[in-house]
PDB file of N, CA, C, O and CB in Angstrom:
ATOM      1  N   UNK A   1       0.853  -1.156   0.000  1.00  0.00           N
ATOM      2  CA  UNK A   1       0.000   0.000   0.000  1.00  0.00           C
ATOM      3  C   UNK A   1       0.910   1.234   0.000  1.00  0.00           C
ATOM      4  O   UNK A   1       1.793   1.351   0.850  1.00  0.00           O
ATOM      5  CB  UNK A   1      -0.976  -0.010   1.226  1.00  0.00           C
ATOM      6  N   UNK A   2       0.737   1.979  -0.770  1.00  0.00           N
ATOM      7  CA  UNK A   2       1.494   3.630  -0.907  1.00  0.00           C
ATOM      8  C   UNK A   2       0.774   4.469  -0.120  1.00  0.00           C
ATOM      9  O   UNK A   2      -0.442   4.285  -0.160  1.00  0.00           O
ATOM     10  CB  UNK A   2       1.488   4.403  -2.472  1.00  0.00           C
ATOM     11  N   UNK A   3       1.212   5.424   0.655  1.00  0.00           N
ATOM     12  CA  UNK A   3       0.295   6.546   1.169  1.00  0.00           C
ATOM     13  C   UNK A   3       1.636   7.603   1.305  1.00  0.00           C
ATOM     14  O   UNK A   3       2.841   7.353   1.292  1.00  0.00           O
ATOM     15  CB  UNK A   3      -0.721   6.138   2.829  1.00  0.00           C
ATOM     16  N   UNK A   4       0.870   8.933   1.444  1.00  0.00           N
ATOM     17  CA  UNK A   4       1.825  10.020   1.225  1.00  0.00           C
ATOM     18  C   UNK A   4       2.056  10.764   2.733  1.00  0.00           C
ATOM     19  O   UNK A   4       1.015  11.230   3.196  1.00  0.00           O
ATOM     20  CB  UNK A   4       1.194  11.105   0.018  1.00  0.00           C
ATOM     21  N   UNK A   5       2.924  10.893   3.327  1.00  0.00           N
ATOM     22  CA  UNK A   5       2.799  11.511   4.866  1.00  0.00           C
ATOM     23  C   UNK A   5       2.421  12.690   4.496  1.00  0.00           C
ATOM     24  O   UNK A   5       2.353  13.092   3.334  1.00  0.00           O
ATOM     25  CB  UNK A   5       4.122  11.590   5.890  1.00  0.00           C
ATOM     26  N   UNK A   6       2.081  13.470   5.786  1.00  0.00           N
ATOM     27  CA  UNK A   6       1.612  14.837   5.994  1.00  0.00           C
ATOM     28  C   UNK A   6       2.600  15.243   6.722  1.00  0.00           C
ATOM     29  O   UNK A   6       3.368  14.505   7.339  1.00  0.00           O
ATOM     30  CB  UNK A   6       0.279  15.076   6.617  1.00  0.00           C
ATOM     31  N   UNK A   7       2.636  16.864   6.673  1.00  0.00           N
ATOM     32  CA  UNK A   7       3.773  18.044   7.240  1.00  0.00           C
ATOM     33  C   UNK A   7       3.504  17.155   9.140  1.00  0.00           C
ATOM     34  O   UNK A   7       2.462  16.810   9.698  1.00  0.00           O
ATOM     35  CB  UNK A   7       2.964  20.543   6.939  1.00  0.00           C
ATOM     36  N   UNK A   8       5.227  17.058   9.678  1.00  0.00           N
ATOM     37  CA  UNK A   8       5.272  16.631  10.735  1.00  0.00           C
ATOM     38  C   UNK A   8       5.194  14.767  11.132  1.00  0.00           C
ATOM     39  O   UNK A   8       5.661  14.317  12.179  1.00  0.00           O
ATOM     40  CB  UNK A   8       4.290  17.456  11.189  1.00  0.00           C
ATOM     41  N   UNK A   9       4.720  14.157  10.382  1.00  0.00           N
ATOM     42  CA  UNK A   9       4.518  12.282   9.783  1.00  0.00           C
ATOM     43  C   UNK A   9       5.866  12.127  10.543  1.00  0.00           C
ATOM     44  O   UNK A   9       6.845  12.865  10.439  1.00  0.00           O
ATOM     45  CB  UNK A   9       4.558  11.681   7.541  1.00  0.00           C
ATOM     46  N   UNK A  10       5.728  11.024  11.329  1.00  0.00           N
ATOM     47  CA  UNK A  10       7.026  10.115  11.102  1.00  0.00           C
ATOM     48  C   UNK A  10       6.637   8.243  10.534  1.00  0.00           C
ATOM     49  O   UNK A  10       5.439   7.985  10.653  1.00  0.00           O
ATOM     50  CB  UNK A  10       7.921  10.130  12.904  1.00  0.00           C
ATOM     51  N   UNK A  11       7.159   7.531  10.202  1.00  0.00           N
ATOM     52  CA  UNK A  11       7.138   6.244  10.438  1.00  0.00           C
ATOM     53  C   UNK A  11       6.415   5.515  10.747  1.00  0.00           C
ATOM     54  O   UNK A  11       5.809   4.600  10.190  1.00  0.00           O
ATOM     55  CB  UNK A  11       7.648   6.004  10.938  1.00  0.00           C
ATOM     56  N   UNK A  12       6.478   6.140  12.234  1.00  0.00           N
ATOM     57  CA  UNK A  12       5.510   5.347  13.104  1.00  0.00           C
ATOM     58  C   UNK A  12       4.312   5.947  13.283  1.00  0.00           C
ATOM     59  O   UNK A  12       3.414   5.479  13.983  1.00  0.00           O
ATOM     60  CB  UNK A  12       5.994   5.078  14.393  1.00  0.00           C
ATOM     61  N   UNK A  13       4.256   7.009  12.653  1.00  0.00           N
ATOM     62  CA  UNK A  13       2.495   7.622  12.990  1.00  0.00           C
ATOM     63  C   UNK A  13       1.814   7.397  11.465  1.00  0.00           C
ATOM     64  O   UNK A  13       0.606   7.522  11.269  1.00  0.00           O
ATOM     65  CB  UNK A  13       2.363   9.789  13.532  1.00  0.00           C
ATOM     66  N   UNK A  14       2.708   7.074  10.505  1.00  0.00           N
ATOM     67  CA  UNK A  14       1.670   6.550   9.224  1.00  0.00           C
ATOM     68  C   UNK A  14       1.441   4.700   9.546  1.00  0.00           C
ATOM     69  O   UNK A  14       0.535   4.044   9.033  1.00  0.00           O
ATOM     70  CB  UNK A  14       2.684   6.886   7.275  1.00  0.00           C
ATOM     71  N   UNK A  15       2.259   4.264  10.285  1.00  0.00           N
ATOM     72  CA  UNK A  15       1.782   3.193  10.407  1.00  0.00           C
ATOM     73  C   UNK A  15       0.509   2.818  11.149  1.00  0.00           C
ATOM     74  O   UNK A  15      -0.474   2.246  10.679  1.00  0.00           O
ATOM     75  CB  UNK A  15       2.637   2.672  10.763  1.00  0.00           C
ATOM     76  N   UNK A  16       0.663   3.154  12.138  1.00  0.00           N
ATOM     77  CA  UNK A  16      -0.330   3.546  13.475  1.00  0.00           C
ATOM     78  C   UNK A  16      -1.556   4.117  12.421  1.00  0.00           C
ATOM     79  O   UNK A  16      -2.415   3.314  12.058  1.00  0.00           O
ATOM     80  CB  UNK A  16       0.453   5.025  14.855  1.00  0.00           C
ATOM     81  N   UNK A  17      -1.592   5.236  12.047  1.00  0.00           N
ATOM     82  CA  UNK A  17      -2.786   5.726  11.281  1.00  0.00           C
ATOM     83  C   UNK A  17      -2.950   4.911   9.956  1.00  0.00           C
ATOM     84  O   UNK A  17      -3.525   5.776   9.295  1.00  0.00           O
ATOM     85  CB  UNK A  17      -2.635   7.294  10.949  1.00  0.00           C
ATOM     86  N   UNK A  18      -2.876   4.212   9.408  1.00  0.00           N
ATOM     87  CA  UNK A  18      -3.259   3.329   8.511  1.00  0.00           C
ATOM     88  C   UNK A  18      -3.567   1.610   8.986  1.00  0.00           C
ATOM     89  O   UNK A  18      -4.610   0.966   8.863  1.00  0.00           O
ATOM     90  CB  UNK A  18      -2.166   3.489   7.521  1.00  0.00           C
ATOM     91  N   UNK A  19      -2.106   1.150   9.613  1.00  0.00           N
ATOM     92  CA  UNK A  19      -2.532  -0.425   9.621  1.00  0.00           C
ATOM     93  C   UNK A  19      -2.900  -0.661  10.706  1.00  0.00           C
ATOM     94  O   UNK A  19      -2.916  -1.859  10.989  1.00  0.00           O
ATOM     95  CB  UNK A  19      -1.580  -1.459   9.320  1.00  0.00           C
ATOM     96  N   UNK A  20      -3.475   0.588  12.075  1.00  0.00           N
ATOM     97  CA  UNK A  20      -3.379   0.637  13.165  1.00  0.00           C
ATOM     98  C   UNK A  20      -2.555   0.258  14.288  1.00  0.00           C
ATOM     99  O   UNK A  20      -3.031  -0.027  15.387  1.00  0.00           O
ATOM    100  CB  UNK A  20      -4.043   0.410  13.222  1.00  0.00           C
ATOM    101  N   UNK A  21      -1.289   0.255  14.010  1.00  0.00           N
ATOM    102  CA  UNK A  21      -0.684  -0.460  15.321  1.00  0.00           C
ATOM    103  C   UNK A  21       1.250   0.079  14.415  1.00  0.00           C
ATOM    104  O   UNK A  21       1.629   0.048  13.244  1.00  0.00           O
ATOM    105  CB  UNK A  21      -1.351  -2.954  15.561  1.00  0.00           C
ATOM    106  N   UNK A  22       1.625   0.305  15.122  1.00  0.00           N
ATOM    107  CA  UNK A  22       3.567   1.063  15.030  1.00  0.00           C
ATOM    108  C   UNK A  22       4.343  -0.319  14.978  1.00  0.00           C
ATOM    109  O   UNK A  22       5.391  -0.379  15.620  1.00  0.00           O
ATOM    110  CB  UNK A  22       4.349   2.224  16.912  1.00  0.00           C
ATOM    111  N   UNK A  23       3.928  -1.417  14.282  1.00  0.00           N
ATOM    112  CA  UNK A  23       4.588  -2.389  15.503  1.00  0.00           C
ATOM    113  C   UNK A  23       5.320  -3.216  13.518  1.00  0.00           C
ATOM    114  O   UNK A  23       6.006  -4.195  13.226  1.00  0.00           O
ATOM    115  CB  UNK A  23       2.855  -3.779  17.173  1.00  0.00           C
ATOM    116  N   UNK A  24       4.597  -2.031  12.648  1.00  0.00           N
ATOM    117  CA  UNK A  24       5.333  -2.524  11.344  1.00  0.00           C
ATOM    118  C   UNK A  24       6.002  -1.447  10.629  1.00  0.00           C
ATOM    119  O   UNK A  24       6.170  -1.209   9.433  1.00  0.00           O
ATOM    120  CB  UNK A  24       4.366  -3.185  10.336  1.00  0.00           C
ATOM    121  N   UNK A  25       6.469  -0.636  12.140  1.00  0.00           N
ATOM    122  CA  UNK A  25       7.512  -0.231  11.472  1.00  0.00           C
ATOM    123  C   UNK A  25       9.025  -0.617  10.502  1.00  0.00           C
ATOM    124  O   UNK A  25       9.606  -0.075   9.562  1.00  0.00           O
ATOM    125  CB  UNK A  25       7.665   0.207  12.208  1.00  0.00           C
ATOM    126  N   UNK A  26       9.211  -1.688  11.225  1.00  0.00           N
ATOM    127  CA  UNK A  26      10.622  -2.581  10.900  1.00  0.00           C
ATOM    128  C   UNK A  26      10.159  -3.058   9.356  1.00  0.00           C
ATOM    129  O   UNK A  26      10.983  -2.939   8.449  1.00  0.00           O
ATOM    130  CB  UNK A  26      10.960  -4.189  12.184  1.00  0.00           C
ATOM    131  N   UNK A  27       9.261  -3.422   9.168  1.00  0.00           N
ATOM    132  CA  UNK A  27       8.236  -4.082   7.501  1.00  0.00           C
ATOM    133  C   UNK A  27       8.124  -3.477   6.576  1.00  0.00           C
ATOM    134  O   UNK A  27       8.045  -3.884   5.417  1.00  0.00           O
ATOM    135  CB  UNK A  27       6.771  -4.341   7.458  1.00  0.00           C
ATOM    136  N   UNK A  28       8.088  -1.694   7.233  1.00  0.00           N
ATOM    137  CA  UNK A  28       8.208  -0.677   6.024  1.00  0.00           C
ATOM    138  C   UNK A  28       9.313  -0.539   5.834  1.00  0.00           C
ATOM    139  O   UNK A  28       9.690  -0.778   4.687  1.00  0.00           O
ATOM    140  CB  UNK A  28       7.694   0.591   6.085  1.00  0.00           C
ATOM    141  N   UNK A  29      10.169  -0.167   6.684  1.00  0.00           N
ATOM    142  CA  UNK A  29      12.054   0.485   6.346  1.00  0.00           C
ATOM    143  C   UNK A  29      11.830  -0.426   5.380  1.00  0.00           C
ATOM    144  O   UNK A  29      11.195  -0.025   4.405  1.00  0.00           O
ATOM    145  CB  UNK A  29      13.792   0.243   7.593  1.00  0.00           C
ATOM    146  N   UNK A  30      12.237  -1.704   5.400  1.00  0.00           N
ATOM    147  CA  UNK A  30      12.668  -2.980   4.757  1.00  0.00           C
ATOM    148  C   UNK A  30      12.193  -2.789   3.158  1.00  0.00           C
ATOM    149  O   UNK A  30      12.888  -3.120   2.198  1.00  0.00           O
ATOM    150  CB  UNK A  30      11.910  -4.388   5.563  1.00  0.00           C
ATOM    151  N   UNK A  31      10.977  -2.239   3.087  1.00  0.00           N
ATOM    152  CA  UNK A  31       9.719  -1.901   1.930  1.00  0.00           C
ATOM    153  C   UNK A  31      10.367  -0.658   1.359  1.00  0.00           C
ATOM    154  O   UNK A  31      10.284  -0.400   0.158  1.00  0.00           O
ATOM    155  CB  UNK A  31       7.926  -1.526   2.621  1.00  0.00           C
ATOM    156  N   UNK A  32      10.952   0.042   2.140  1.00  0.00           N
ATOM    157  CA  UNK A  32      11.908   1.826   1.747  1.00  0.00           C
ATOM    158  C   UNK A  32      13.303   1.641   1.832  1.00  0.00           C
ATOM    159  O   UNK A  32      13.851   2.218   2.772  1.00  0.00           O
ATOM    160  CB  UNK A  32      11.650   3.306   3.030  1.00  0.00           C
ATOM    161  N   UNK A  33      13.977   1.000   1.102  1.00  0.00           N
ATOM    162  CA  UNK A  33      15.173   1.381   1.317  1.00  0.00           C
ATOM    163  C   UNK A  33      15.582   3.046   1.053  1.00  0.00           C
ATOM    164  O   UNK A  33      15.152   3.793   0.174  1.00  0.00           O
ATOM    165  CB  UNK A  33      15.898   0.463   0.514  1.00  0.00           C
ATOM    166  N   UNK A  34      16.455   3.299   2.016  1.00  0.00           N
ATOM    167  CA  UNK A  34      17.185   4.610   2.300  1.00  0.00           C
ATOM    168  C   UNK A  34      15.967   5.811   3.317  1.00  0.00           C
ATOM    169  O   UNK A  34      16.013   6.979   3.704  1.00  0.00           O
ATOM    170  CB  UNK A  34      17.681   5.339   0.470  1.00  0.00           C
ATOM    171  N   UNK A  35      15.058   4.751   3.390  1.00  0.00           N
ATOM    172  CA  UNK A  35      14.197   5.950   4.363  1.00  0.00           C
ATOM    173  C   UNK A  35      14.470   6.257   5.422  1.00  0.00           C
ATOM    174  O   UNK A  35      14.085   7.258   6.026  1.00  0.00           O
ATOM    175  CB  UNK A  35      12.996   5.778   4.689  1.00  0.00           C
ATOM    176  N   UNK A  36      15.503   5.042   5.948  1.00  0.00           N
ATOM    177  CA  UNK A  36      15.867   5.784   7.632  1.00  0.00           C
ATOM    178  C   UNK A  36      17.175   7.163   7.524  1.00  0.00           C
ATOM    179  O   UNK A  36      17.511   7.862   8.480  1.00  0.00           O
ATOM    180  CB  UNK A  36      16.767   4.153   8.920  1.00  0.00           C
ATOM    181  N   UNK A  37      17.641   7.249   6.326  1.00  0.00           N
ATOM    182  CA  UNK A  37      18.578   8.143   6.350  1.00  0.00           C
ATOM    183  C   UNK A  37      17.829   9.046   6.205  1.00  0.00           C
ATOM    184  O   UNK A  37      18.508   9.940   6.710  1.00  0.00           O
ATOM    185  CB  UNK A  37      19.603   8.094   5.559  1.00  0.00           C
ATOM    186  N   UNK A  38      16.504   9.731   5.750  1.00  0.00           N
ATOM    187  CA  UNK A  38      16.222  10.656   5.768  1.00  0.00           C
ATOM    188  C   UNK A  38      16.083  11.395   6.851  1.00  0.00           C
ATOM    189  O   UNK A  38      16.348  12.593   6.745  1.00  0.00           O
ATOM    190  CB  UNK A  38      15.561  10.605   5.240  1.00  0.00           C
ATOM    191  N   UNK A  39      15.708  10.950   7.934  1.00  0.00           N
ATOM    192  CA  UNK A  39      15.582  11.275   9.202  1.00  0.00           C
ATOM    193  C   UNK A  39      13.816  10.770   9.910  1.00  0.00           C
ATOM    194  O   UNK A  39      13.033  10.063   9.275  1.00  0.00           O
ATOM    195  CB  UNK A  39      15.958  12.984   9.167  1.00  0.00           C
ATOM    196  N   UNK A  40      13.581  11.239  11.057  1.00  0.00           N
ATOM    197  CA  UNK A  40      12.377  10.748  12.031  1.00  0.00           C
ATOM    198  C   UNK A  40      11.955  11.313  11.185  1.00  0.00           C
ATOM    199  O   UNK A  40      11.511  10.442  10.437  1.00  0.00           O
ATOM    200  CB  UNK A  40      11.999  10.997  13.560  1.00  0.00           C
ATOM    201  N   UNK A  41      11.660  12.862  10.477  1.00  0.00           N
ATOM    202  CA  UNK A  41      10.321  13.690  10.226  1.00  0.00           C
ATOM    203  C   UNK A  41      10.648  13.424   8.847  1.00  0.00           C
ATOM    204  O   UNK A  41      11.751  13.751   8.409  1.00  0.00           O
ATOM    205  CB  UNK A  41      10.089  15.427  10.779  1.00  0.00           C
ATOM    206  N   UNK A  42       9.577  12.725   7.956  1.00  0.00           N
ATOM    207  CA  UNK A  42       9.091  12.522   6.810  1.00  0.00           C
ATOM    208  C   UNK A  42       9.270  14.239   5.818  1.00  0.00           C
ATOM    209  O   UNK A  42       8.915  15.385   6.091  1.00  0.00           O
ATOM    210  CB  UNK A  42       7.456  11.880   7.161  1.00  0.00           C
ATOM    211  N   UNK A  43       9.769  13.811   4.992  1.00  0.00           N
ATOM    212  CA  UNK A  43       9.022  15.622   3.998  1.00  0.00           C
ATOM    213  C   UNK A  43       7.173  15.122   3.697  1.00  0.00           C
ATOM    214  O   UNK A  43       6.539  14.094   3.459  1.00  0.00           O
ATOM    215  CB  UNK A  43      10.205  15.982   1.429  1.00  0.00           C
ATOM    216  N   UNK A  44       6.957  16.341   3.861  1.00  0.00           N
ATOM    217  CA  UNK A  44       5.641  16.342   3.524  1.00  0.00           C
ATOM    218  C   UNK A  44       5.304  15.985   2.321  1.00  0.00           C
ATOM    219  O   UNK A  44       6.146  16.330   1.493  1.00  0.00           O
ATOM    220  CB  UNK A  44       5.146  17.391   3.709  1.00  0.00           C
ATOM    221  N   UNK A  45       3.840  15.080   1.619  1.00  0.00           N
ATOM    222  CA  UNK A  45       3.825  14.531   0.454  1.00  0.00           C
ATOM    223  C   UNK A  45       4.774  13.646   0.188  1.00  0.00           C
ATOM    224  O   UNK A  45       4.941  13.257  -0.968  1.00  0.00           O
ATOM    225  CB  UNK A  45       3.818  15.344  -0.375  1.00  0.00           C
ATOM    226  N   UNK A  46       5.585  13.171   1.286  1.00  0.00           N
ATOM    227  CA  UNK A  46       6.551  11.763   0.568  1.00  0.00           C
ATOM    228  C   UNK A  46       5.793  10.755   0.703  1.00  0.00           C
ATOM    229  O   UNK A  46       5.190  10.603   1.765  1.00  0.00           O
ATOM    230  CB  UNK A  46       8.041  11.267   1.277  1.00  0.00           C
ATOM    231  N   UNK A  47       5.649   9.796  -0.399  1.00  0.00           N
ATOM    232  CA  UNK A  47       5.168   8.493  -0.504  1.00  0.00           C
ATOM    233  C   UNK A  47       5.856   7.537   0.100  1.00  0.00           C
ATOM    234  O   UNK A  47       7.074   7.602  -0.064  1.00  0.00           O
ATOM    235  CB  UNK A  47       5.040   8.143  -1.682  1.00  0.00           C
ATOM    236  N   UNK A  48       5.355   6.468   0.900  1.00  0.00           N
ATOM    237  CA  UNK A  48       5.479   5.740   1.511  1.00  0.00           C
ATOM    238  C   UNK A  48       4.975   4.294   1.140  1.00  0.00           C
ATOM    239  O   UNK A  48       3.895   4.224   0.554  1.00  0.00           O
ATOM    240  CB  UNK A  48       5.150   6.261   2.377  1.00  0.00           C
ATOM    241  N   UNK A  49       5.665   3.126   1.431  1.00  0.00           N
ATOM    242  CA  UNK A  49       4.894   1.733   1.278  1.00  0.00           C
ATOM    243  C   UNK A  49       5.320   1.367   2.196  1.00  0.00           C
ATOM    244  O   UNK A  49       6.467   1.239   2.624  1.00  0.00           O
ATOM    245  CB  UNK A  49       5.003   0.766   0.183  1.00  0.00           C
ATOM    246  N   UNK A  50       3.947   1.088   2.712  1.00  0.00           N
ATOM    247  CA  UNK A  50       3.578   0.218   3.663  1.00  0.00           C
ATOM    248  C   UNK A  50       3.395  -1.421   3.600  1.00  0.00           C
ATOM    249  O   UNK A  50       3.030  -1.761   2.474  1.00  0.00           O
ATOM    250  CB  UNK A  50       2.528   0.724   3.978  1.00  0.00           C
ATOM    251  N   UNK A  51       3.506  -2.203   4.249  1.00  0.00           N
ATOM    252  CA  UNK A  51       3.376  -3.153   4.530  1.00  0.00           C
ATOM    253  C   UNK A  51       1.509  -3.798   4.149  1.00  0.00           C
ATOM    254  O   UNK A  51       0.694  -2.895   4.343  1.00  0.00           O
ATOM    255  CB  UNK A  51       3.996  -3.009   5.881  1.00  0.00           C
ATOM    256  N   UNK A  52       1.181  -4.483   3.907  1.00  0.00           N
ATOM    257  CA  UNK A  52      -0.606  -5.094   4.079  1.00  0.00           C
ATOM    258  C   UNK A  52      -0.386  -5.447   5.437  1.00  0.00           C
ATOM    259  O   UNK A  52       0.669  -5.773   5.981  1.00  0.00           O
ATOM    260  CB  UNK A  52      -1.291  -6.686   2.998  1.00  0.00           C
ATOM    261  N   UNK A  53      -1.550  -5.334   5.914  1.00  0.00           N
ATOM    262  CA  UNK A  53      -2.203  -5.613   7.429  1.00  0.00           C
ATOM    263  C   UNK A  53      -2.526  -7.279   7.491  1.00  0.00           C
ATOM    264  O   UNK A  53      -2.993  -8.021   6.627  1.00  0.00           O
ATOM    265  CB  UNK A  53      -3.860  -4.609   7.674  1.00  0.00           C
ATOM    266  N   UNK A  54      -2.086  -7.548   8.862  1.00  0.00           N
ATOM    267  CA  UNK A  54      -2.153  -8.897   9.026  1.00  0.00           C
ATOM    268  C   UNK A  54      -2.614  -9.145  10.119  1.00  0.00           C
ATOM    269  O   UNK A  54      -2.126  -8.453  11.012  1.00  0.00           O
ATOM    270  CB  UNK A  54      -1.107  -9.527   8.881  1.00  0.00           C
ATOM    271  N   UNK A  55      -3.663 -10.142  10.550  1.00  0.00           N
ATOM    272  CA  UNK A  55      -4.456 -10.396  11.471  1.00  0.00           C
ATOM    273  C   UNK A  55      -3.606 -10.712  12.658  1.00  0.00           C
ATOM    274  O   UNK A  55      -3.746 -10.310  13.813  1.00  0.00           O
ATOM    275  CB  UNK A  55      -5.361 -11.374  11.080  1.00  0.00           C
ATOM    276  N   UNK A  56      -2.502 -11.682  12.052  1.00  0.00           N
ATOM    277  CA  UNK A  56      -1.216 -11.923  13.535  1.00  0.00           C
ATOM    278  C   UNK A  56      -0.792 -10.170  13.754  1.00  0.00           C
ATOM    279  O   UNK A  56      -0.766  -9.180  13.024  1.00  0.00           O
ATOM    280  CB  UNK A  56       0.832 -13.209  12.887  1.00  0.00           C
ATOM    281  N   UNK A  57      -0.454 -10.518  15.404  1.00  0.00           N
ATOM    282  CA  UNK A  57       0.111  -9.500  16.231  1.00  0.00           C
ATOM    283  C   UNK A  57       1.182  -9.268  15.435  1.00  0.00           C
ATOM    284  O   UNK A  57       1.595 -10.383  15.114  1.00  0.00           O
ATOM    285  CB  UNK A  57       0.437  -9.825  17.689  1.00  0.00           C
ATOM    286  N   UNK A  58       2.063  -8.179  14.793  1.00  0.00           N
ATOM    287  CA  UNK A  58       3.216  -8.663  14.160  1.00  0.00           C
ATOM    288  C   UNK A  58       4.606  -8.107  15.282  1.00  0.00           C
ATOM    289  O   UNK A  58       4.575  -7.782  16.469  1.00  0.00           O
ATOM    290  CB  UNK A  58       3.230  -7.970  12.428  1.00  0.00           C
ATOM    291  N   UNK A  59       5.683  -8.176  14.356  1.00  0.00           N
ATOM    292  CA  UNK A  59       6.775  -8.388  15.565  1.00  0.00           C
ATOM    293  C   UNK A  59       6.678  -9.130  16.694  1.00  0.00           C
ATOM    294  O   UNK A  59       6.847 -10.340  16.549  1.00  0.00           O
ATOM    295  CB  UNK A  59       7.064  -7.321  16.126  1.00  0.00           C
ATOM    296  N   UNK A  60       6.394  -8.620  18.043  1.00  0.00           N
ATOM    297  CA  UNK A  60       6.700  -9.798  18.988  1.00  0.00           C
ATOM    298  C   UNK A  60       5.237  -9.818  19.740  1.00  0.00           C
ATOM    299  O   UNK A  60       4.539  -8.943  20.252  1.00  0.00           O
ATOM    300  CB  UNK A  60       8.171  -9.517  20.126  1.00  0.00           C
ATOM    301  N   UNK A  61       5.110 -11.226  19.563  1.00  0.00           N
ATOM    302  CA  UNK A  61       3.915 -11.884  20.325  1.00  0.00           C
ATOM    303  C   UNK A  61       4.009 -11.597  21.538  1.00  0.00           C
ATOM    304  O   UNK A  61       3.180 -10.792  21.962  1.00  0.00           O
ATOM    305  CB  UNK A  61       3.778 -13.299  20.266  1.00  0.00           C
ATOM    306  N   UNK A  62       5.092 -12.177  22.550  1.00  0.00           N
ATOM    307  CA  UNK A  62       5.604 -12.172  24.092  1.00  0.00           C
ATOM    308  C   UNK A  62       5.136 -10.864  24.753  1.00  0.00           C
ATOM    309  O   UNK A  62       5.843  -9.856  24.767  1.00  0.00           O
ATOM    310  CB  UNK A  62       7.322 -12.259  24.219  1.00  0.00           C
ATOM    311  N   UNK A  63       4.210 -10.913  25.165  1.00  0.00           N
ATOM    312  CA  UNK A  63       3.661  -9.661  25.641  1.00  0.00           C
ATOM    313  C   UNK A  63       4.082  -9.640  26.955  1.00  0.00           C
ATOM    314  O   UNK A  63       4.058 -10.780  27.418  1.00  0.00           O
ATOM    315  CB  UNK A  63       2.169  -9.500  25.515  1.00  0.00           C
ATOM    316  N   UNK A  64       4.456  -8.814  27.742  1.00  0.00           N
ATOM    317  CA  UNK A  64       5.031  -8.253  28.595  1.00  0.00           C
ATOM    318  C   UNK A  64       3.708  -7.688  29.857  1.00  0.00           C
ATOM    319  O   UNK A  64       3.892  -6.474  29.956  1.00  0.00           O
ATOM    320  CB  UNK A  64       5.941  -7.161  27.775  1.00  0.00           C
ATOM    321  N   UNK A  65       2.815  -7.996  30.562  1.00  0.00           N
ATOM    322  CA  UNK A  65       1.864  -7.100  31.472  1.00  0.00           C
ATOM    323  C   UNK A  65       2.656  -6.684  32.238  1.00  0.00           C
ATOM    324  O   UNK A  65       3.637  -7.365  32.538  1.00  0.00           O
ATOM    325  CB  UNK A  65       0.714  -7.660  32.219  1.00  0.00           C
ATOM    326  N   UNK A  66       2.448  -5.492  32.743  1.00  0.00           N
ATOM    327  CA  UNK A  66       2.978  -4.900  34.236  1.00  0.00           C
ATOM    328  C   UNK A  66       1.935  -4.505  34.945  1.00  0.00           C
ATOM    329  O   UNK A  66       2.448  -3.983  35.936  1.00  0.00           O
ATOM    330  CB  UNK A  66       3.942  -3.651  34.218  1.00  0.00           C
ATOM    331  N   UNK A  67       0.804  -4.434  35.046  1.00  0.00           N
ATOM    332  CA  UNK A  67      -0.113  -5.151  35.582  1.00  0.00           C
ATOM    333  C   UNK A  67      -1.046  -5.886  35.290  1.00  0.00           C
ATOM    334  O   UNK A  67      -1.371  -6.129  34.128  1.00  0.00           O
ATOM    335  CB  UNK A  67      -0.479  -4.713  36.041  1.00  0.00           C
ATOM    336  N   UNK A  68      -1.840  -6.530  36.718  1.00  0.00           N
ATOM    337  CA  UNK A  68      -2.944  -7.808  36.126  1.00  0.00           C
ATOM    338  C   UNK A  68      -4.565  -6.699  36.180  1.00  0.00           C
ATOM    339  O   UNK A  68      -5.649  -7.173  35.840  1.00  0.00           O
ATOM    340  CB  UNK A  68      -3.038  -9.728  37.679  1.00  0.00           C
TER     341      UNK A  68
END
């Protein structure tokens, strides 16, 4: 999926606002090569590919509670 950030976007807030959850961030870099050199703040109108959404939790299952 392509989507274009907005003025201020990083990474993790087009992920979060599209596949709901930051946790594919690591899925996009991989999908962008040279995007981490650009820096945290996206230029505005840069296109992006994203990853497709997947019903598994992605990255790490092992959930961690700190409380019950």
């Amino acid at each position: 999926m392509q989507v274009r950030a907005h003025q201020g976007d990083t990474l993790d807030n087009l992920c979060h606002r599209h596949l709901g959850s930051s946790a594919y961030v690591e899925a996009a870099l991989e999908l962008n090569p040279g995007l981490a050199a650009v820096g945290p703040i996206l230029a505005n109108g840069q296109a992006v590919t994203l990853p497709e959404e997947t019903t598994a939790t992605p990255a790490n299952t092992n959930l961690i509670q700190l409380w019950d």
